[in-house]
N, CA, C and O of each residue as an XYZ file, in Angstrom:
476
protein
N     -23.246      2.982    -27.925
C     -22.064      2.379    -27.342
C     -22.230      2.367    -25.824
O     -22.303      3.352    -25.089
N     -22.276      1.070    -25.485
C     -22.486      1.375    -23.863
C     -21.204      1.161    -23.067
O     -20.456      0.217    -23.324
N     -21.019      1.813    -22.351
C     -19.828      2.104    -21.519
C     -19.187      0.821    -20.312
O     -19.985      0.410    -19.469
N     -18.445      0.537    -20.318
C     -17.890     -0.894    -19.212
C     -17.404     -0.316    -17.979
O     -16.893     -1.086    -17.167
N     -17.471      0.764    -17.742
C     -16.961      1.561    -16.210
C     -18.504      0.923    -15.652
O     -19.552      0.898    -16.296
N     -18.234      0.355    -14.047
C     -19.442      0.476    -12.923
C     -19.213      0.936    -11.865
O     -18.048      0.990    -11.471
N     -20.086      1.323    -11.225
C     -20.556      1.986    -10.449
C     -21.376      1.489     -9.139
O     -22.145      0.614     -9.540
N     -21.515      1.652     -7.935
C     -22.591      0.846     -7.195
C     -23.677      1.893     -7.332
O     -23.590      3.120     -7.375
N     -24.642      1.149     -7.384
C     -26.051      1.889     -7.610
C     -27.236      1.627     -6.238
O     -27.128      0.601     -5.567
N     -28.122      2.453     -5.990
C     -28.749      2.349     -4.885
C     -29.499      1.008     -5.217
O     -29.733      0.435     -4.153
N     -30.031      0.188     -6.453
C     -30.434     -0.931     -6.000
C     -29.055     -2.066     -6.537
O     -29.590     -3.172     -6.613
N     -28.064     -2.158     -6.791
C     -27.429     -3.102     -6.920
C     -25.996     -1.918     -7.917
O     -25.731     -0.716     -7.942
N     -25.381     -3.338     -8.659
C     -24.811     -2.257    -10.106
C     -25.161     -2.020    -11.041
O     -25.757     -2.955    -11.576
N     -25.064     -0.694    -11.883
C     -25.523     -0.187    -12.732
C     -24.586      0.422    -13.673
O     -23.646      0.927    -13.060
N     -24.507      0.547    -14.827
C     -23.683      0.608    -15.747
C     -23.676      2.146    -15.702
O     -24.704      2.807    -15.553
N     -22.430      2.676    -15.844
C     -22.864      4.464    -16.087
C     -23.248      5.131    -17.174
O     -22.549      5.174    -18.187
N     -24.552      5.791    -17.049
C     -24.885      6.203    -18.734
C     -26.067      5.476    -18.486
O     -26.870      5.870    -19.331
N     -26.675      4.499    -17.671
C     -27.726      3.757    -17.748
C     -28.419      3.817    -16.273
O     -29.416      3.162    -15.971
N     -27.685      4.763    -15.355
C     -28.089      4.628    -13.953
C     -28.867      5.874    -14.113
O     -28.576      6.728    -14.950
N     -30.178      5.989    -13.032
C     -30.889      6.909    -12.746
C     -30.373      8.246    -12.489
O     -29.865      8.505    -11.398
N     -30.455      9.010    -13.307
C     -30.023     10.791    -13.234
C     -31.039     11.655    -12.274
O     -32.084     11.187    -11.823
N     -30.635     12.802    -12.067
C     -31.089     13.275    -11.161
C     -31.409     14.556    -12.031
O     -30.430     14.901    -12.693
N     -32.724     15.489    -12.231
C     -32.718     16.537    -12.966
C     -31.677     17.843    -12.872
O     -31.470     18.465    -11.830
N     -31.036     18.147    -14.220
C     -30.236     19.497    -13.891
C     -31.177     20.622    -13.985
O     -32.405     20.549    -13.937
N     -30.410     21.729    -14.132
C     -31.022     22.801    -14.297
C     -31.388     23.116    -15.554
O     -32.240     24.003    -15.516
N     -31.040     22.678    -16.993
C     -31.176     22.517    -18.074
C     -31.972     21.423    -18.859
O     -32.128     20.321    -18.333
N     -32.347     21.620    -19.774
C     -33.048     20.487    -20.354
C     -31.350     19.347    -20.991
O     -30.317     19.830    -21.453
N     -31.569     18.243    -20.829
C     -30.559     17.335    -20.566
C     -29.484     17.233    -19.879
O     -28.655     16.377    -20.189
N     -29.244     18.221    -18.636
C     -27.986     18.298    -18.206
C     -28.350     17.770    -16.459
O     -28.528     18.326    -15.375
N     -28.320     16.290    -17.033
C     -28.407     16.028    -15.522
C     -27.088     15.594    -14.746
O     -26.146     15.062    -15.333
N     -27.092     15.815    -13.617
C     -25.747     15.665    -12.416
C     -25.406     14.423    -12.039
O     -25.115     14.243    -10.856
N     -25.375     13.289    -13.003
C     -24.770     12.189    -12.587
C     -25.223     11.021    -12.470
O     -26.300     10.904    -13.055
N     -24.762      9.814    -11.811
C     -25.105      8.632    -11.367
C     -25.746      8.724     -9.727
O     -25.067      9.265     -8.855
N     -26.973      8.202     -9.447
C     -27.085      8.470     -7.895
C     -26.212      7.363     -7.381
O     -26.559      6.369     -8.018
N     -25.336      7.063     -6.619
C     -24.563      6.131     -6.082
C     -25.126      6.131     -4.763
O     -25.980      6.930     -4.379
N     -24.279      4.587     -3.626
C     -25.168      4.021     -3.005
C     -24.271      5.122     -1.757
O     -23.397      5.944     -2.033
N     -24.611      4.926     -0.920
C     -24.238      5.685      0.434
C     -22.884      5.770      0.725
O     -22.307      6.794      1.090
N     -22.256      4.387      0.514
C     -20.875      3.833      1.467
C     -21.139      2.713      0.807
O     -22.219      2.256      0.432
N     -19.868      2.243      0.678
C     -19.277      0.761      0.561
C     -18.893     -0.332      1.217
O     -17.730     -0.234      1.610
N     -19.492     -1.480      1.529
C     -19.881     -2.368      3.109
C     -18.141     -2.285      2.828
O     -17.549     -2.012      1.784
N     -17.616     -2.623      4.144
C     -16.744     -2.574      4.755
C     -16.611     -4.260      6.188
O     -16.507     -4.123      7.407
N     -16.658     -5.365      5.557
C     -16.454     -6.156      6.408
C     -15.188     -6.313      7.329
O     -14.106     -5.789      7.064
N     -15.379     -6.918      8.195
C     -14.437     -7.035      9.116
C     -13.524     -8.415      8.817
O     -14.061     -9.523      8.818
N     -12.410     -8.274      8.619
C     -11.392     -9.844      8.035
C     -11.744    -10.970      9.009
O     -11.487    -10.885     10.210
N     -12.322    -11.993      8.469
C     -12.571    -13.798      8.967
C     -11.828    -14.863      8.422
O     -12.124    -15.300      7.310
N     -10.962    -15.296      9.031
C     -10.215    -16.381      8.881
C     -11.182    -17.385      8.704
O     -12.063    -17.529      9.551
N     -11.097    -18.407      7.268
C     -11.738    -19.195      6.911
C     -11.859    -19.878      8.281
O     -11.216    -19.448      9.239
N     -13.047    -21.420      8.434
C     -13.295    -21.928      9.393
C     -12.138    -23.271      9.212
O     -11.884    -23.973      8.233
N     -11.602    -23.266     10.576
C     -10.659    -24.138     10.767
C      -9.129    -24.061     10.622
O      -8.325    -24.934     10.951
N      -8.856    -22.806     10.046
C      -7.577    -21.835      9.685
C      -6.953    -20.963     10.772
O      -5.769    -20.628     10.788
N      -7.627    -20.720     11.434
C      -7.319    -19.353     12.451
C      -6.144    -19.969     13.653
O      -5.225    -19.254     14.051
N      -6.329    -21.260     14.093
C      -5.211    -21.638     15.013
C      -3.657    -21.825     14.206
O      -2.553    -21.410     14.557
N      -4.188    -22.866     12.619
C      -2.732    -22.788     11.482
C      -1.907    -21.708     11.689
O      -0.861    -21.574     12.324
N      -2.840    -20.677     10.779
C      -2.231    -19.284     10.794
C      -1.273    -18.741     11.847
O      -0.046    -18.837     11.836
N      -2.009    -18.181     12.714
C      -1.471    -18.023     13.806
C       0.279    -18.814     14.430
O       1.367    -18.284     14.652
N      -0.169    -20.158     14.523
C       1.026    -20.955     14.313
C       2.190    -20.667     13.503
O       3.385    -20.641     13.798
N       1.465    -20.418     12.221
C       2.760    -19.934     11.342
C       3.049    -18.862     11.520
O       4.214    -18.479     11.412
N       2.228    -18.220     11.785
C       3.055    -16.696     11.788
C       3.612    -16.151     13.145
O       4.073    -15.023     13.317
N       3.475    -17.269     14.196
C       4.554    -17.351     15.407
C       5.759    -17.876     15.047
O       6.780    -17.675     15.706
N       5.714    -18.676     13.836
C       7.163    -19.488     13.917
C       7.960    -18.631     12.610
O       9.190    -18.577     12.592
N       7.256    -18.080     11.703
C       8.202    -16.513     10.787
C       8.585    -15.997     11.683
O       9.792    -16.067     11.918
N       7.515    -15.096     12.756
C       8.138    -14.013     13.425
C       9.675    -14.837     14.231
O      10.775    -14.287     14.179
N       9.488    -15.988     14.823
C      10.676    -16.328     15.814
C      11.963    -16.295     14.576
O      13.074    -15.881     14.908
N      11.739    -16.702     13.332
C      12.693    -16.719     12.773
C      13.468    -15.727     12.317
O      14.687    -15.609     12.436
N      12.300    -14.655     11.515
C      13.067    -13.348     11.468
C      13.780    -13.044     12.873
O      15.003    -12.907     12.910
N      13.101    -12.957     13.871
C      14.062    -12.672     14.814
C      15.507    -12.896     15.260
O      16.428    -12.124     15.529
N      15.347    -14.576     15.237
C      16.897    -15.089     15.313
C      17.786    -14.723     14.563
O      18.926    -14.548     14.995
N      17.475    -14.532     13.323
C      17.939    -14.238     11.603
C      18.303    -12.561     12.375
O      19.226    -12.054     11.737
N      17.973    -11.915     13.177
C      18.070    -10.564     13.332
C      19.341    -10.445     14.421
O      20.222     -9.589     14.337
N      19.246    -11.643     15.630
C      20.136    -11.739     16.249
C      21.336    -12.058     15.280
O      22.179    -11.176     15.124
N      21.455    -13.116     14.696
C      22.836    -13.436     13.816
C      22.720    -12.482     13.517
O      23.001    -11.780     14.488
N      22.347    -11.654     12.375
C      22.439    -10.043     11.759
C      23.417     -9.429     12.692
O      24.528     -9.124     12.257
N      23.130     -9.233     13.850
C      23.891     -8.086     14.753
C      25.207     -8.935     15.037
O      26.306     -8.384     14.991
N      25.102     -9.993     15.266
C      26.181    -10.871     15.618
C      27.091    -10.860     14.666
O      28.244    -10.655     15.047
N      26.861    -11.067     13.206
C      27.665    -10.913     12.273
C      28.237     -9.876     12.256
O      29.467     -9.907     12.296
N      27.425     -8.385     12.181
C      27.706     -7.342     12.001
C      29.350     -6.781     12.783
O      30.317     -6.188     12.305
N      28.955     -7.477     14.595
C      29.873     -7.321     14.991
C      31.148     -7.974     15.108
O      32.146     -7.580     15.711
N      30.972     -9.034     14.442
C      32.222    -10.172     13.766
C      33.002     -9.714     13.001
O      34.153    -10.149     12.999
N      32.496     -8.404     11.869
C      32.711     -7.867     10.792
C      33.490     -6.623     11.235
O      34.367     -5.997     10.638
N      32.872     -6.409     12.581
C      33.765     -4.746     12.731
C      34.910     -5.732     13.223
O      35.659     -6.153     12.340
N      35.124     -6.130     14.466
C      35.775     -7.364     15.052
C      37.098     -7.463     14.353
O      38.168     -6.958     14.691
N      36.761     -8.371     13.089
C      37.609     -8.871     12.077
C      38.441     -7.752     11.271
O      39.597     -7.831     10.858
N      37.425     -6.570     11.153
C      37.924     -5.488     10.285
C      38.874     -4.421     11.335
O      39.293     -3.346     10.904
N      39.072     -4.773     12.406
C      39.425     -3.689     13.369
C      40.901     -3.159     12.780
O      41.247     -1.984     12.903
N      41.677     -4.111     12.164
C      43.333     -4.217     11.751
C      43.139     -4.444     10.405
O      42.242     -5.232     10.107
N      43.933     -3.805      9.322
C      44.372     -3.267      7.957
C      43.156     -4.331      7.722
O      43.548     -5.436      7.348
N      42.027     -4.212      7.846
C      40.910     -4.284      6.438
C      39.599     -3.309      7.212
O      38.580     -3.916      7.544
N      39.672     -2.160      7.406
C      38.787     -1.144      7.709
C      37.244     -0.864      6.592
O      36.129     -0.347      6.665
N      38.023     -1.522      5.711
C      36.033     -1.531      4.586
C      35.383     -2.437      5.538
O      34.474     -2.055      6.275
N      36.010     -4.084      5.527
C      35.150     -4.675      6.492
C      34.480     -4.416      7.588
O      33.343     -4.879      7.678
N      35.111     -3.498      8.837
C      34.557     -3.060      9.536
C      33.637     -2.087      9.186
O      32.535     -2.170      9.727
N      33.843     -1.146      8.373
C      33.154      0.315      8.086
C      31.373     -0.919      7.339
O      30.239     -0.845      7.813
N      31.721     -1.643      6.420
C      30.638     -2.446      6.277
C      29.639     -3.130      7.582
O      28.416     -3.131      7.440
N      30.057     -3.502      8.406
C      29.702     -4.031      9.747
C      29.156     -2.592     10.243
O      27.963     -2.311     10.360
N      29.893     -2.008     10.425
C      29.055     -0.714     11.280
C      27.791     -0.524     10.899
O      26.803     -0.423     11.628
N      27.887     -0.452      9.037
C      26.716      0.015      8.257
C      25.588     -0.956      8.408
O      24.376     -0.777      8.286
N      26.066     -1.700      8.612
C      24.973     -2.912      8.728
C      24.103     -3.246      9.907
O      23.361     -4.229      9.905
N      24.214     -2.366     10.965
C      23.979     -2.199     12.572
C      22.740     -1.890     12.478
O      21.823     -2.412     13.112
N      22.613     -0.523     11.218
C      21.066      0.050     11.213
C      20.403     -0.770     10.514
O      19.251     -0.371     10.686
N      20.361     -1.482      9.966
C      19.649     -1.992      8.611
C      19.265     -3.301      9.226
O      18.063     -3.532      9.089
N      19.973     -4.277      9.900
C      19.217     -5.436     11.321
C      18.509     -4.602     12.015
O      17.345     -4.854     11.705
N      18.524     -3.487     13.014
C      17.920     -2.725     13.757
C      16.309     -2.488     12.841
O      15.297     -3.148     13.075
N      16.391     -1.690     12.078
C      15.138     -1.601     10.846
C      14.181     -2.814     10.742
O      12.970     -2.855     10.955
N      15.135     -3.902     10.317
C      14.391     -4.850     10.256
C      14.302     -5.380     11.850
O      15.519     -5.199     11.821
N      14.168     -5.617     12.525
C      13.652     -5.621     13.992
C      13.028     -5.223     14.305
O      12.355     -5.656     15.240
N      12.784     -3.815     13.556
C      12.193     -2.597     14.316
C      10.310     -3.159     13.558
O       9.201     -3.289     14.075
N      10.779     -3.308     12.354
C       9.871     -3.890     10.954
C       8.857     -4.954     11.395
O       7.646     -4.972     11.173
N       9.652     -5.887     12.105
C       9.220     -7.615     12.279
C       8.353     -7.089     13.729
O       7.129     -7.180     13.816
N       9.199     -6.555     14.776
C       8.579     -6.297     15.943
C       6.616     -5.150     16.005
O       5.498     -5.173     16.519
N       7.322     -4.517     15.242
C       5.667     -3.710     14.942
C       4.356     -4.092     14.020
O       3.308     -3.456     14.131
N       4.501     -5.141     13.140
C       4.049     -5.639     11.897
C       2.765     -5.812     12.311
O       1.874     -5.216     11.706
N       2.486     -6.577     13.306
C       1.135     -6.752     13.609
C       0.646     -5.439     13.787
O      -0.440     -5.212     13.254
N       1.226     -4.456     14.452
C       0.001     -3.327     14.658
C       0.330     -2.351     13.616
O       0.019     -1.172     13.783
N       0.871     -2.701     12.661
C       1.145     -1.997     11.515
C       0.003     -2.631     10.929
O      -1.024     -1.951     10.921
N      -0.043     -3.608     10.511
C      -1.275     -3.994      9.817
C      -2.676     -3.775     10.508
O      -3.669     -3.332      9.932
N      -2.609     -4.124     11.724
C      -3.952     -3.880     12.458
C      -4.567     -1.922     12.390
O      -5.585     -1.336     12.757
N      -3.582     -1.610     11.875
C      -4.626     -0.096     11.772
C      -4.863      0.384     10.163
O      -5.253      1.503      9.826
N      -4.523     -0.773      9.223
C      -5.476     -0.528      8.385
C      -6.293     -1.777      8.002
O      -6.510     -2.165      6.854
N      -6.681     -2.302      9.065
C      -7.603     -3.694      8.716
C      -9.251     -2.744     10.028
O     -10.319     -3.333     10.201
């Protein structure tokens, strides 16, 4: 029965159970699969001719979340505003809602170097 788990192997892949063992200390008890060093690790390339698009678009999300963040606060304070006299949930809702635009601001504004430290 040969096994469907792989493995990288020092010359390519190798099936486990079929990759080169290394002698144990026992007669059949050898220590494993030799595996390859490290796993290439390329650096992310925007297909050719994509990289200005991209970019583009993801200037015109970010402007939007943003605005979308301004109304957020704007509403928020429409809501305390409105709620100030006998409807106090409304306001108490508006207050609550102060952190949660802020978050997302906080979210939209860092994103790029949020992603850039695990790329």
């Amino acid at each position: 029965m040969t096994p469907l788990v792989h493995t990288l192997a020092a010359g390519g892949v190798a099936v486990i159970g079929h990759a080169p063992f290394r002698p144990g200390p026992g007669p059949g008890q050898g220590s494993g699969p030799v595996l390859a060093a490290g796993v290439p690790d390329p650096a992310p390339v925007a297909p050719p001719g994509l990289a200005a698009d991209m970019n583009t678009l993801l200037a015109w999300w970010k402007w939007g979340a943003l605005v979308a963040g301004v109304f957020g606060l704007i509403g928020c304070g429409a809501m305390m505003a409105i709620g100030r006299r006998n409807r106090s949930s409304l306001a108490a809702d508006g207050a609550t809602g102060i952190p949660w635009v802020l978050a997302g601001l906080t979210l939209i504004a860092l994103s790029s170097g949020i992603v850039g430290v695990f790329m």
